[in-house]
N, C-alpha and C positions, 0 to 999 in steps of 0.2 A: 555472677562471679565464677561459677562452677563450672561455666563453656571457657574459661580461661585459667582458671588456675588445676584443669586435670592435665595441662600440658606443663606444668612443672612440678619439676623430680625433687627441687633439695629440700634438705632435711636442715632444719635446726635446734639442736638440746632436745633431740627424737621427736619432735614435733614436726608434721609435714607443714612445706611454708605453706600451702593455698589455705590452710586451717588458718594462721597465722593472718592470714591478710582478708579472711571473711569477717575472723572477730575483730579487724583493727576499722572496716568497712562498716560494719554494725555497730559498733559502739562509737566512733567517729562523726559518723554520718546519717542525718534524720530525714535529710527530702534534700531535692535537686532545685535553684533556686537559678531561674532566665531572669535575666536585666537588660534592660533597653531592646525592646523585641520592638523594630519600626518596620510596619509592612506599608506599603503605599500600596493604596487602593482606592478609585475614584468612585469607583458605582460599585451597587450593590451585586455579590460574586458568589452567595450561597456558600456549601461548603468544601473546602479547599484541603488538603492534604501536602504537607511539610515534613521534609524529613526533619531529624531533632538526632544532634551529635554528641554525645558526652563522651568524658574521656578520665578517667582514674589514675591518677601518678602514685606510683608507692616505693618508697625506700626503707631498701631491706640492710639496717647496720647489726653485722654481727656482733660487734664488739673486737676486732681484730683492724687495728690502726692499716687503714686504708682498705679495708676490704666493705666495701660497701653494691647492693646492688638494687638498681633503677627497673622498675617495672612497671609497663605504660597498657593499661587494658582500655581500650577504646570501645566503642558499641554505636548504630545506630539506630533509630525505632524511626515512629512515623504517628507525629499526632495530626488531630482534625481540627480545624479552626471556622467557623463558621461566620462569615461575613456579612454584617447587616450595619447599613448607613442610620437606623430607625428611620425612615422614611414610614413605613408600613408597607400594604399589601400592593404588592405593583407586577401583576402578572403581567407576561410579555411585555414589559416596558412601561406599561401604562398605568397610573395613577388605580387603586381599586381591584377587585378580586374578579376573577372572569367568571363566566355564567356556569351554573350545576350542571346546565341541559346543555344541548343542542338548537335548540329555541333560540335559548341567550347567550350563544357562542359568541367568543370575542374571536374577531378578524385579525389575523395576522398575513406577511406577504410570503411566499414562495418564489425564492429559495432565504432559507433564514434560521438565523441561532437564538433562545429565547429563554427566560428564567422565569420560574412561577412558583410560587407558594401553597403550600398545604399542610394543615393540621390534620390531627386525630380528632377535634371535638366539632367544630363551626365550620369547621371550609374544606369538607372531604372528596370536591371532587373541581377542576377543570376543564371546560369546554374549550375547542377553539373551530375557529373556522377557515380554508384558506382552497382560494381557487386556480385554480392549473388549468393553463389556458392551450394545453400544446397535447399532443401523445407521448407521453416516453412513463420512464419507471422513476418510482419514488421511494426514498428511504427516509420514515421518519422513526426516530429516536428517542428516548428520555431516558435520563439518570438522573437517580434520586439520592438524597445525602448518604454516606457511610453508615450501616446499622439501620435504615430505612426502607421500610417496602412498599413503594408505590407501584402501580401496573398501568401499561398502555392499551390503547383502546382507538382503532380508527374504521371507520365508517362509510361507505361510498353509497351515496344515493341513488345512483344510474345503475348499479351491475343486476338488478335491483337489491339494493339493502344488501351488500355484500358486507360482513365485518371480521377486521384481522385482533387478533389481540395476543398479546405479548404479557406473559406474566413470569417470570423471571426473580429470585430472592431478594433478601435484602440488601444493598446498595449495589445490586448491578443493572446495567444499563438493560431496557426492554430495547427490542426492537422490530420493526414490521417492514416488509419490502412490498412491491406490487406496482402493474402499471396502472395506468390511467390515460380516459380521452378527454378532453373539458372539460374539466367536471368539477365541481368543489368538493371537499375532500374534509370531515366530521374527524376532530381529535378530541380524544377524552384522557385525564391523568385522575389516574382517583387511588385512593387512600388505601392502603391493607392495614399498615403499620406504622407509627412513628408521625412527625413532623420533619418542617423543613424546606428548602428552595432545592427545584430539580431543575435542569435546564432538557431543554426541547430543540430538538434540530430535523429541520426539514428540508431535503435537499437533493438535487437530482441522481440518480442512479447514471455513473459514467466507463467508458470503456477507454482505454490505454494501451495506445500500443507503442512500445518503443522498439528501437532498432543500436545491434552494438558488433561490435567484434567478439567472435568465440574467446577472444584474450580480455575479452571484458569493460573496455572503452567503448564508450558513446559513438554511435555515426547517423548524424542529422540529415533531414532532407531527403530520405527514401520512400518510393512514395508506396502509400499503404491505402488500401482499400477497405471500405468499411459497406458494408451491404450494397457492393456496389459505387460506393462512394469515394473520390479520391482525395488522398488527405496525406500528408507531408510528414514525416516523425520527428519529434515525441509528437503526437497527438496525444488530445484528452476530451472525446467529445459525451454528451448524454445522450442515452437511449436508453429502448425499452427493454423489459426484463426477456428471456427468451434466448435462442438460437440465432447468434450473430455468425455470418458469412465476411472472415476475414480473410485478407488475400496481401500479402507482400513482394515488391520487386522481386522475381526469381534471381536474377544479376544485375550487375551494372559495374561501369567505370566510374574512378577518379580521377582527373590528371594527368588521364589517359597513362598514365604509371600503373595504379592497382584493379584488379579484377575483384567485385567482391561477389561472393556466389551463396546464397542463400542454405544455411544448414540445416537449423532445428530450434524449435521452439523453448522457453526456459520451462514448460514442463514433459521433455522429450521428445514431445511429436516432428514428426518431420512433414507433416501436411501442409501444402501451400498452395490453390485456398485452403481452408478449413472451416471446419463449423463448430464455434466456439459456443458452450452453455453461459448464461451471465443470468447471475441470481442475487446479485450484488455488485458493486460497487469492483471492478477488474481490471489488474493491468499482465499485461501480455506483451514478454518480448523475443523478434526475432535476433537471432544469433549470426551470423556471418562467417565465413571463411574469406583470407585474402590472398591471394596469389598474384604474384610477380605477369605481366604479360608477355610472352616469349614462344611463339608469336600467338596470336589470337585467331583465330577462325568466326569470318562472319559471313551470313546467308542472305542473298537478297529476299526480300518478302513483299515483295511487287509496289512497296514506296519505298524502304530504304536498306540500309545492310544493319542487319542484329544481329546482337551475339550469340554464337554458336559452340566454341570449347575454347580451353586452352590447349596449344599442342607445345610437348616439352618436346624439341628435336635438337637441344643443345645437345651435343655430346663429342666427347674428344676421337671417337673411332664413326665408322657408317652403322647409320641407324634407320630404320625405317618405319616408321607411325600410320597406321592403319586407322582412321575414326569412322565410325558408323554415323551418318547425321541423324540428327533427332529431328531438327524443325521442318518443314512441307517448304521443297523448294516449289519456289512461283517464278512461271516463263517470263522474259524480257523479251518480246519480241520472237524470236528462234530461239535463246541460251537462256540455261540459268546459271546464274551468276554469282560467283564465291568470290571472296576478299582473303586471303592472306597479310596480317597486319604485324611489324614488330613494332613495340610501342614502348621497351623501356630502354636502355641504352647496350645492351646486346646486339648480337649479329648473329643472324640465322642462315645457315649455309645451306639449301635446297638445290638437288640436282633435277630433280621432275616433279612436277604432279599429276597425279592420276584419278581420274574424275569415274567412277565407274558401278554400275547396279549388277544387285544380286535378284535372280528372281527366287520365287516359291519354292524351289527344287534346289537352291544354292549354286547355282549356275552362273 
C-alpha cells in the first residue's frame, strides 16, 4: 500500500488519507482469494511462471453530500506453478528415471527440447546421451525450476575427455557452447539444491544474416556469402563456432529504378568481406543506402558491364563531373568499354565524354 498511498496529499479530520486506507485494508481484509484458475495443459510442463493481477478499490466519503472519492491501486506480482500430470518420473519423454552414469545414459536425438526430473534425496543426477553426426557448433542448455540449483555438465569423448561445465545459481539457466566432429556428445544434470523438472535444449549453433534499408525495411534476396558460400537473405544456416568470413553484395539494382549500395553493418563496421567472431548463436545485418539512378556508370569486365557509380549531372546550369574509376577495366578486342545508362524517368543532358589516364606524376 505504501508505493501508492505516498502519492497522495489529502488530509482528513488531520488525519493523512494513506493512514486512513492502510487501516481500512488491514482490518477489512485477511488474504486474497483466485476462483476458477483453468489452465489447459496436456503434458507434463515443469515449473511455469504467471503473472498474478490484483487490484484494490477504495471509497473515500467525507461526509459532505456528493463529495466522495474513488481510489483504484492496482499491483502485479509473479507466482510459480508447478505442473505435474502424476504420471511419475519421465525424463526426456520417456517412461522412468535416466541413468546416474554415463554407462547408463539415456539416448536422446539432436537437435531437441526435453524435460527431466530431479530430487534432493533418490535421483540426484541425469545422464544423457546424443550423437552428431556432422561438424558444426552446439549449444546445450538447461534450466532448472525457480529457487532451484541444478548444474550442467557435458562431455566429449574424442577431444580426448574434453569436459565443459556450466554452474550458474539458483533458477538460472546453465549453459555450454563448443564444436564438434561425429562424435556422441556425454550430458549430465545433477543436483546442488532443491527439487523439480528442468527442461534441456540441444541445438545447433547458427549464423544470420539479414539485409535492409538504412530507413529500416527489409530487402530480400541479396546475395550473401557465408565462408565462401552463396546464400540469398534472410538466411539462417549452422555452423561451427570460430571466425566466420562473411561477405555481402557491394551494390545492385532493383527495377532498374533504385541503386542500392552497401553501407555498414548493425554493429558499425563498414567491412565487406569481414571476419565475423561467432561464439554463439548470431544475427548480423547489412544496411543499405538507396539512390535514385541518373545516370549510372558501368564498366565492361571482359563478360559483361557492372556497376561502377552513380553520376548526379542533373543540374539547371553547366556542370561538369569528374569520376576516378575504381574497377580494372578489361580489353574488348582494341577498346575498353563503358556504358552510360539513365534508368529512371529523367533526362540527362551530356555534351562530351572524356575518357582519359593519369600517370605516376599526375600527368
Amino acid at each position: 500500500m505504501d508505493d501508492y498511498a505516498t502519492d497522495i496529499s489529502i488530509n482528513y479530520n488531520g488525519t493523512a488519507l494513506h493512514e486512513l486506507i492502510d487501516s481500512y485494508i488491514y482490518a477489512e481484509t485477511s488474504s486474497i482469494a483466485i476462483v476458477d484458475v483453468k489452465i489447459n495443459t496436456s503434458t507434463r510442463q515443469g515449473w511455469q511462471i504467471l503473472p498474478l493481477t490484483y487490484r484494490v478499490t477504495v471509497v473515500v466519503n467525507t461526509g459532505i453530500i456528493g463529495d466522495k472519492h474513488l481510489i483504484e491501486l492496482q499491483k502485479t506480482t509473479q507466482i510459480a506453478i508447478f505442473f505435474d500430470r502424476g504420471g511419475g518420473q519421465e525424463d526426456a519423454g520417456k517412461p522412468g528415471d535416466a541413468g546416474n552414469d554415463y554407462a547408463s545414459a539415456r539416448s536422446i536425438n539432436f537437435p531437441g527440447s526435453y524435460h527431466g526430473f530431479i530430487d534432493a534425496e533418490a535421483d540426484t543426477i541425469d545422464c544423457y546421451s546424443c550423437h552428431i553426426d556432422s561438424l558444426l557448433g552446439v549449444s546445450v542448455s538447461m534450466t532448472p525450476p525457480p529457487f532451484v540449483n541444478f548444474d550442467l555438465e557435458v562431455f566429449i569423448p574424442s577431444w580426448p575427455g574434453f569436459t565443459y561445465r556450466s554452474q550458474n545459481g539458483p533458477g538460472a539457466t546453465d549453459k555450454v557452447t563448443f564444436n564438434v566432429n561425429r562424435d556422441f556428445v556425454r550430458i549430465k544434470v545433477y543436483n546442488v539444491s532443491g527439487s523439480g523438472v528442468y527442461s534441456l535444449d540441444i541445438q545447433p549453433i547458427s549464423l544470420t544474416v539479414n539485409t535492409c534499408k538504412t530507413t529500416g525495411s527489409q530487402i530480400t534476396n541479396v546475395k550473401v556469402w557465408i565462408d565462401c558460400v552463396q546464400y540469398y537473405s534472410p538466411v539462417t544456416i549452422p555452423v561451427q563456432l570460430g571466425t566466420r568470413n562473411v561477405t555481402v553484395e557491394p551494390s545492385f539494382f532493383r527495377n532498374e529504378w533504385w541503386c542500392y549500395t552497401f553501407d555498414h553493418w548493425n554493429d558499425g563496421s563498414t567491412d565487406n568481406p569481414r571476419y565475423l567472431p561467432v561464439t554463439d548463436n548470431t544475427i548480423i545485418t547489412a544496411y543499405y543506402t538507396v539512390d535514385y539512378l541518373c545516370p549510372t556508370l558501368f564498366v565492361w569486365n571482359g563478360s559483361e558491364y557492372v556497376y561502377e557509380a552513380l553520376l548526379n549531372i542533373h543540374a539547371e546550369s553547366d556542370i561538369t563531373v569528374q569520376h576516378q574509376i575504381q574497377q580494372t577495366l578489361v580489353l574488348d578486342g582494341w577498346f575498353y568499354k563503358l556504358q552510360l545508362r539513365e534508368l529512371d524517368n529523367y533526362t540527362s543532358h551530356i555534351d562530351q565524354v572524356k575518357l582519359y589516364a593519369v600517370d605516376q606524376n599526375g600527368e
